[in-house]
C-alpha atoms as one frame of an Amber mdcrd trajectory, in Angstrom:
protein
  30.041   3.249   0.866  26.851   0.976   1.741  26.189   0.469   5.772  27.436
  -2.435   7.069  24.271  -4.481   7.412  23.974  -3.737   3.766  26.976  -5.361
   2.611  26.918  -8.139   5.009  24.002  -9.266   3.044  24.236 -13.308   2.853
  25.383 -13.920  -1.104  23.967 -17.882  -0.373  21.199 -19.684   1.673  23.431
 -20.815   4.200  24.476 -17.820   5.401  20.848 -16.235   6.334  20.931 -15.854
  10.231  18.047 -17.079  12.101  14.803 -17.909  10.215  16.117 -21.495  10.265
  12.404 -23.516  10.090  12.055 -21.905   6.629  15.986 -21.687   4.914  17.660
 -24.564   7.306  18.754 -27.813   5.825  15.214 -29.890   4.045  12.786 -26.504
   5.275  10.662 -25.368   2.212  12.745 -22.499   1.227  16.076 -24.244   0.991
  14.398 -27.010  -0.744  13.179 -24.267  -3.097  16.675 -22.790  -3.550  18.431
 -26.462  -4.219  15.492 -27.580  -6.332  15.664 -24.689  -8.505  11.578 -24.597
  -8.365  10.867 -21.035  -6.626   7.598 -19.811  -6.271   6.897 -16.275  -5.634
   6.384 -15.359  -1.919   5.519 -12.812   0.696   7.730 -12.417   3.652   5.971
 -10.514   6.689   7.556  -9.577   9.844   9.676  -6.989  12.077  11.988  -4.442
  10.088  15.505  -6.255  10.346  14.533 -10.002  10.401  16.003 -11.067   7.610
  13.368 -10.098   4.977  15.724  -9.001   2.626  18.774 -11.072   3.203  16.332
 -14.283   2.232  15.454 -12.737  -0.880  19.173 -11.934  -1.343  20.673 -15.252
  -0.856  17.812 -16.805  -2.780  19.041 -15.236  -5.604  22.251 -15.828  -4.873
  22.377 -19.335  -4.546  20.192 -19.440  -7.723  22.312 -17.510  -9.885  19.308
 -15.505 -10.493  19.269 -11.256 -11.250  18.298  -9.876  -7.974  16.402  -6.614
  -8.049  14.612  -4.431  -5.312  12.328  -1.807  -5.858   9.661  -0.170  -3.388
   6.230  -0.131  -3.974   5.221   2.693  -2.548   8.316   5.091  -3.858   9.096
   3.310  -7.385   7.349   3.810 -10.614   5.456   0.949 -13.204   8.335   2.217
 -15.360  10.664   0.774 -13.173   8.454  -2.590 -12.761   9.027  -2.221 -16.839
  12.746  -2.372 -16.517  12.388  -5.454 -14.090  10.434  -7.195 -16.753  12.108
  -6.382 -20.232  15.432  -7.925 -18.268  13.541 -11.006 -17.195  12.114 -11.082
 -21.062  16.041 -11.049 -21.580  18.010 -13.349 -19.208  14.727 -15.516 -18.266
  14.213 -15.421 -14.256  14.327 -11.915 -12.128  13.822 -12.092  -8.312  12.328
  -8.936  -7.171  12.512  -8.221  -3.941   9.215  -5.667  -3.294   9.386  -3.980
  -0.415   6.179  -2.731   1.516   4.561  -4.533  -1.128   1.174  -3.635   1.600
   1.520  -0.681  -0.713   1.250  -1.763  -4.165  -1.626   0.285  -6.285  -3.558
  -1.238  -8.404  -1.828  -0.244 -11.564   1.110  -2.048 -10.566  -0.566  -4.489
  -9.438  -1.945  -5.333 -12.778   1.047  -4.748 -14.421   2.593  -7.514 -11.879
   0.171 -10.443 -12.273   0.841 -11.615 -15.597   4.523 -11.563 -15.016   4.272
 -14.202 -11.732   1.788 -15.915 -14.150   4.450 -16.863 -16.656   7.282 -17.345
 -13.922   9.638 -14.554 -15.627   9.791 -12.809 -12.234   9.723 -14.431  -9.130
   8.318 -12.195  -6.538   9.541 -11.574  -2.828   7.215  -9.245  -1.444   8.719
  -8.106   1.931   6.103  -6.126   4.029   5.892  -5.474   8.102   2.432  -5.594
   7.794   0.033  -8.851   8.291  -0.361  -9.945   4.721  -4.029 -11.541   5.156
  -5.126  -8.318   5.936  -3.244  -5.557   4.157  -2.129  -7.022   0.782  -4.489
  -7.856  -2.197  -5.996 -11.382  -2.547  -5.091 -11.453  -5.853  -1.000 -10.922
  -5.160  -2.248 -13.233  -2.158  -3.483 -16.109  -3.955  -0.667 -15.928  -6.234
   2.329 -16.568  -3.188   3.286 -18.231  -0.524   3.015 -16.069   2.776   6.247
 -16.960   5.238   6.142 -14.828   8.402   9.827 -14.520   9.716  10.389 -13.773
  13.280  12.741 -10.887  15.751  16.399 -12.464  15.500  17.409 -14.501  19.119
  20.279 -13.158  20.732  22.479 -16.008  19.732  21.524 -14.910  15.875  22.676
 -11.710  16.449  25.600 -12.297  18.325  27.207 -14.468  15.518  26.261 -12.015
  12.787  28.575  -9.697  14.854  30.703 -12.078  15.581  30.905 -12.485  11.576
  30.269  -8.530  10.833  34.399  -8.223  13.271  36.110 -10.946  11.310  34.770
 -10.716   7.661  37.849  -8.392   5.820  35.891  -8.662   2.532  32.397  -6.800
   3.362  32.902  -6.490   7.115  35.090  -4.796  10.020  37.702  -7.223   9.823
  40.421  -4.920   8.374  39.693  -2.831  11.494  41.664  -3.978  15.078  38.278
  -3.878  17.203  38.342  -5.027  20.501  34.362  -5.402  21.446  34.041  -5.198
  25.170  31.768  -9.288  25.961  28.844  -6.667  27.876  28.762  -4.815  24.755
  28.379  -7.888  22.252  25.463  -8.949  24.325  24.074  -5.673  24.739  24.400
  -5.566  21.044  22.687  -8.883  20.598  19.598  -8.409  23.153  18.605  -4.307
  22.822  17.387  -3.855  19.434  14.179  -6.285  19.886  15.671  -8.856  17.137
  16.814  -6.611  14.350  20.176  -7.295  12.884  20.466  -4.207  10.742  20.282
  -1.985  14.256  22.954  -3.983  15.808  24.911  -4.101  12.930  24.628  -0.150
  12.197  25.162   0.941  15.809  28.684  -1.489  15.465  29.852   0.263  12.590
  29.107   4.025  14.146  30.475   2.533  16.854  33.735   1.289  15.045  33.542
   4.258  13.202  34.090   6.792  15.799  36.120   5.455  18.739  39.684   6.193
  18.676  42.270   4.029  18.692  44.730   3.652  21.728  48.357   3.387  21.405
  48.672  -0.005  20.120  46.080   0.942  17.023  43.307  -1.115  18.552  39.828
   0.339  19.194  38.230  -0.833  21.810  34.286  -0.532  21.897  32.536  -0.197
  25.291  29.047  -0.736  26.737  28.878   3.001  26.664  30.277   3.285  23.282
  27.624   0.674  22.383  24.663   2.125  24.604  25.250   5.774  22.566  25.227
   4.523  18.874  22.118   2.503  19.667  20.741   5.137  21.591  19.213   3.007
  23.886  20.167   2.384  27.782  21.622  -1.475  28.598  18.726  -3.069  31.310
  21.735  -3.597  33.582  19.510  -5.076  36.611  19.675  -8.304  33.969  23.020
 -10.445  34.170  22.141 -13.169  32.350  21.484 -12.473  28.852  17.358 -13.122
  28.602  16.816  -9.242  29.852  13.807  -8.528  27.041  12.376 -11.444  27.146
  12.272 -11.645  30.636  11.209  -8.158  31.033   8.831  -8.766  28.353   7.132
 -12.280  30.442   7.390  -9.985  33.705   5.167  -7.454  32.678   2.743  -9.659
  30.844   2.743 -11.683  34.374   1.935  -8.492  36.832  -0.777  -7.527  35.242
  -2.852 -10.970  34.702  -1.892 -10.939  38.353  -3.311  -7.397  39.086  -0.076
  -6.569  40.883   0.244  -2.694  40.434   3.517  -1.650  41.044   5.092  -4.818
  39.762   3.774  -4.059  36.062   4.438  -0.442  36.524   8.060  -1.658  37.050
   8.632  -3.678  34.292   6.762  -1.157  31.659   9.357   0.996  33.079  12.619
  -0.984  32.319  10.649  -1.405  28.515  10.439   2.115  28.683  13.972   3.160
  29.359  15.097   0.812  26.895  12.647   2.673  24.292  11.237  -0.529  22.808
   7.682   1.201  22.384   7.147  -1.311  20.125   7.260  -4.322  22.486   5.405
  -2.413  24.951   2.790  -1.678  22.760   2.138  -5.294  21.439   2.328  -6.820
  24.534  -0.251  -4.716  26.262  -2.825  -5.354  23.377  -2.073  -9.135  23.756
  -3.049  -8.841  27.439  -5.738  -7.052  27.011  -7.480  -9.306  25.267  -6.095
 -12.713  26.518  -6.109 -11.900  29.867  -9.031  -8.987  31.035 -10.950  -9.784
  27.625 -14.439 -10.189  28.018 -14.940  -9.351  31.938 -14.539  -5.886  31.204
 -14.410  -5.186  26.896 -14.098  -1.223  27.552 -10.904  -1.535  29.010  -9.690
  -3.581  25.906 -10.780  -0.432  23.400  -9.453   1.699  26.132  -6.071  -0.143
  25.951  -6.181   0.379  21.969  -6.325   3.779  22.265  -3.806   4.768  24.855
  -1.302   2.712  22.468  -2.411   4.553  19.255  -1.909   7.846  21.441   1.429
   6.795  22.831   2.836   5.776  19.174   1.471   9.251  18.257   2.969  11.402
  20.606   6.046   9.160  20.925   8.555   9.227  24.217   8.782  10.385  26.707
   4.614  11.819  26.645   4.066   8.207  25.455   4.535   7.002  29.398   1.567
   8.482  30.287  -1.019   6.690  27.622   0.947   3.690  28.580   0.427   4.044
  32.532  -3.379   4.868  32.286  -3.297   1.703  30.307  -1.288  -0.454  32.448
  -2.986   0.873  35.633  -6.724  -0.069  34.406  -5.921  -3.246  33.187  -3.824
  -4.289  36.455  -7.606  -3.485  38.569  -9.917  -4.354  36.370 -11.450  -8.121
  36.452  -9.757 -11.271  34.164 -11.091 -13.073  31.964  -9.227 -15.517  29.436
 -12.554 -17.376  28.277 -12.520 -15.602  24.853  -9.507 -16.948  23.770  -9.788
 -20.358  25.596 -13.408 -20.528  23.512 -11.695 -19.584  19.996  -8.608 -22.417
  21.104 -11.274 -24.967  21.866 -12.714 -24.402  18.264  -9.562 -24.470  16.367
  -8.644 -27.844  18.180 -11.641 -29.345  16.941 -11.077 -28.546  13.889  -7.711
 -29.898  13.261  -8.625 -33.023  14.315 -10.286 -33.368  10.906 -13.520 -34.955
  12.390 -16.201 -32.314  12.068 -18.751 -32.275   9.358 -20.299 -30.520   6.953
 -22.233 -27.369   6.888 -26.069 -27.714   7.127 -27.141 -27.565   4.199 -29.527
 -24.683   5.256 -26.607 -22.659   5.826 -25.700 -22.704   2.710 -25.062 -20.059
   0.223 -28.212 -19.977  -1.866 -27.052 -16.538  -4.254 -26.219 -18.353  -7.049
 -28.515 -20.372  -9.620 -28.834 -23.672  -9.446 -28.520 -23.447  -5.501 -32.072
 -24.497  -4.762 -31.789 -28.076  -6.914 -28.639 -28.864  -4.390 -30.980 -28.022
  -1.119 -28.929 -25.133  -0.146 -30.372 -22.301   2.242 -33.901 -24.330   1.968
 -35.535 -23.946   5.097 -32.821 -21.278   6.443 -35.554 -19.378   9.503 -34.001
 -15.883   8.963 -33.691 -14.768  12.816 -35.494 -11.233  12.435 -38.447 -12.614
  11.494 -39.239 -13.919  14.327 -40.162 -12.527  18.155 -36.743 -11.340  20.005
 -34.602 -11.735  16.571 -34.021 -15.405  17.646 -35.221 -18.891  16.742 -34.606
 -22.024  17.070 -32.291 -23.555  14.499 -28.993 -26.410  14.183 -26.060 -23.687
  13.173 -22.743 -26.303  14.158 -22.465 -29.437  11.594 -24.247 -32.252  12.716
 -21.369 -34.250  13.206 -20.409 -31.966  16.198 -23.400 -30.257  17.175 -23.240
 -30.620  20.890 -20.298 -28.723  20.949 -19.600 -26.383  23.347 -16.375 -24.192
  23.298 -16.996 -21.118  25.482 -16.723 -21.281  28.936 -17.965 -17.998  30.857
 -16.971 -16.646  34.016 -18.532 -14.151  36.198 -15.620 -12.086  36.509 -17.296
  -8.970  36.571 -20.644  -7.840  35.313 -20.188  -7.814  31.665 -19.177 -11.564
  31.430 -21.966 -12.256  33.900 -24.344 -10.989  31.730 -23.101 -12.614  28.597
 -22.889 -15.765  31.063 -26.523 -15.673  31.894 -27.847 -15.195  28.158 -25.581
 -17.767  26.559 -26.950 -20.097  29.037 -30.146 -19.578  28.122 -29.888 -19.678
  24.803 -28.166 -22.373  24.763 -30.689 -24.007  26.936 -33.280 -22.972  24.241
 -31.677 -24.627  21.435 -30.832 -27.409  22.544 -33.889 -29.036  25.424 -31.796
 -29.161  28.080
């Protein structure tokens, strides 16, 4: 028999939980679906966000085939299987998981097939799609990114999972203790098919009392999952708030505080929150008033997922620890903000036309890369030259502090630079 998160599979769109700003009522997804005009996509996020329930209820409430494959474990033969039944019936959608691992073979074998519409292709992959998937599969789909389930998500689905007789629990007399459902619905970092699992083990191996009812505990709950309940937390935001906490302490330099809160993370064994979070905060927060501690930071998390808990405390704490003392800086990311505001405001000009790719014939006639100064030919590798459109090219973006003695240094030479090029 299939696990219960398998079988409680939405059949149409309206039963996918969560992801609502791409399948809710008029989103592009659901306007797909009702249109009957799908275009091949790639879904990217967490394990147990819905990935495959989307591609599932697309196909559902299409009346399409639905197959799944893997690309990393299935053969081109059985990409050949997928495609003599779309030759057959007219429309397959294939759901591809880790499609971040499709070879090249397949790849080719794949391309013609989205060409001609006879499969439409859900690649599902945990990986960032602009980086680790092929820009020719790329160019080819739409990329969605879905998000961790909310505990309100979560909760329903096992509110559904209990009552559903057909595909569900609901032949079973469960009594689910209300600090269980929400342990349920906030522990497993937004991924239904944990929850879901751990309910059915759960189900699955508590006896029944007297009256044939089983009733599930926060225990019973706490050793499917095999996580511990953050019990200090009474009012249902425990991760998140955990998760804020932590990120807080440390852009605050408070010690003991951050040390605290990566140790609730840590009993709860999310090393994947905890290892996220502390690369975000490493570079939004200490960034560029102290760089070394950012590539530290890297490291100690790529040592902690190696080793794994409970060793993986101690890459963490030397982590945590240098980044709580060490000087802030936010002006890197404040700079890159500043830039992408600009541009989204439409208003800001062409390239210089000496900027221009010149590699190409006919590249010289248009005025492109004529009278580019190329930088190393001339004394300190620098020269004066425009480099932002016209349009916009008193910009300024970055900001320095002197937060320490890297940014102070940076701060003194982008001053005078910037003094250089432009005569002030």
């Amino acid at each position: 028999m299939h696990p219960l998160a398998y079988r409680m599979r939405p059949k149409k769109i309206e039963d996918v939980v969560g992801q609502q700003d791409l399948v809710g009522p008029g989103k592009i997804i659901d306007r797909m679906v009702k249109a009957k005009i799908l275009s091949s996509m790639i879904l990217y996020g967490p394990p147990g966000t819905g990935k495959t329930s989307i591609a599932s209820a697309i196909a559902g409430s299409t009346k399409y085939a639905f197959r799944q494959l893997n690309a990393a474990t299935d053969t081109k033969k059985d990409l050949q299987i997928v495609a003599e039944e779309a030759k057959m019936s007219g429309t397959v959608v294939l759901l591809l998981d880790e499609i971040h691992r499709l070879d090249k073979t397949k790849q080719d074998f794949l391309l013609p097939l989205l060409e001609s519409g006879n499969i439409i292709l859900i690649g599902a992959t945990t990986e960032n799609p602009y980086i680790n998937i092929n820009p020719a599969i790329r160019s080819r789909t739409q990329i969605f990114e879905v998000h961790p389930l909310n505990e309100d998500d979560i909760k329903s689905a096992v509110k559904r999972a209990l009552t559903d007789k057909d595909n569900g629990l609901g032949n079973m007399n469960i009594d689910l203790a209300e600090n269980a459902l929400h342990f349920l619905s906030t522990s497993t970092n937004g991924d239904l098919r944990s929850a879901l699992n751990a309910l059915e083990l759960a189900a699955k191996s508590t006896t029944e009392d007297d009256d044939g009812i089983i009733h599930i505990s926060l225990e019973d709950v706490e050793s499917c999952l095999q996580r511990k309940a953050l019990t200090q937390d009474k009012n249902g935001d425990a991760h998140y708030d955990v998760v804020s906490a932590f990120q807080k302490s440390i852009r605050g330099s408070d010690v003991n505080a951050a040390l605290h809160y990566a140790g609730r993370l840590i009993e709860s064994g999310d090393l994947n929150s905890i290892s996220r979070r502390l690369m975000v905060i490493a570079y939004e927060d200490v960034g560029l008033a102290n760089p070394a501690a950012c590539a530290r930071t890297v490291s100690a998390i790529e040592a902690a997922n190696k080793v794994g808990f409970p060793e993986a405390r101690i890459p963490l704490a030397n982590a945590i620890i240098e980044l709580c003392l060490s000087p802030k800086s936010n002006t890197a990311m404040r700079a890159i903000d500043a830039a992408i505001a600009k541009i989204r405001t439409g208003n800001y000009g062409d390239i210089p036309d000496h900027l221009k790719d010149s590699h190409y014939s006919g590249a010289k006639k248009l005025g492109h890369g004529v009278n580019y100064k190329y930088a190393h030919d001339y004394p300190n590798d620098w020269v004066k030259q425009q480099y932002l459109p016209t349009k916009i090219k008193n910009d300024t973006y970055y900001e320095p502090k002197t937060n320490g003695k890297i940014e102070s240094t940076f701060k003194q030479q982008y001053e005078k630079l910037l003094h250089a090029q432009r005569d002030k």
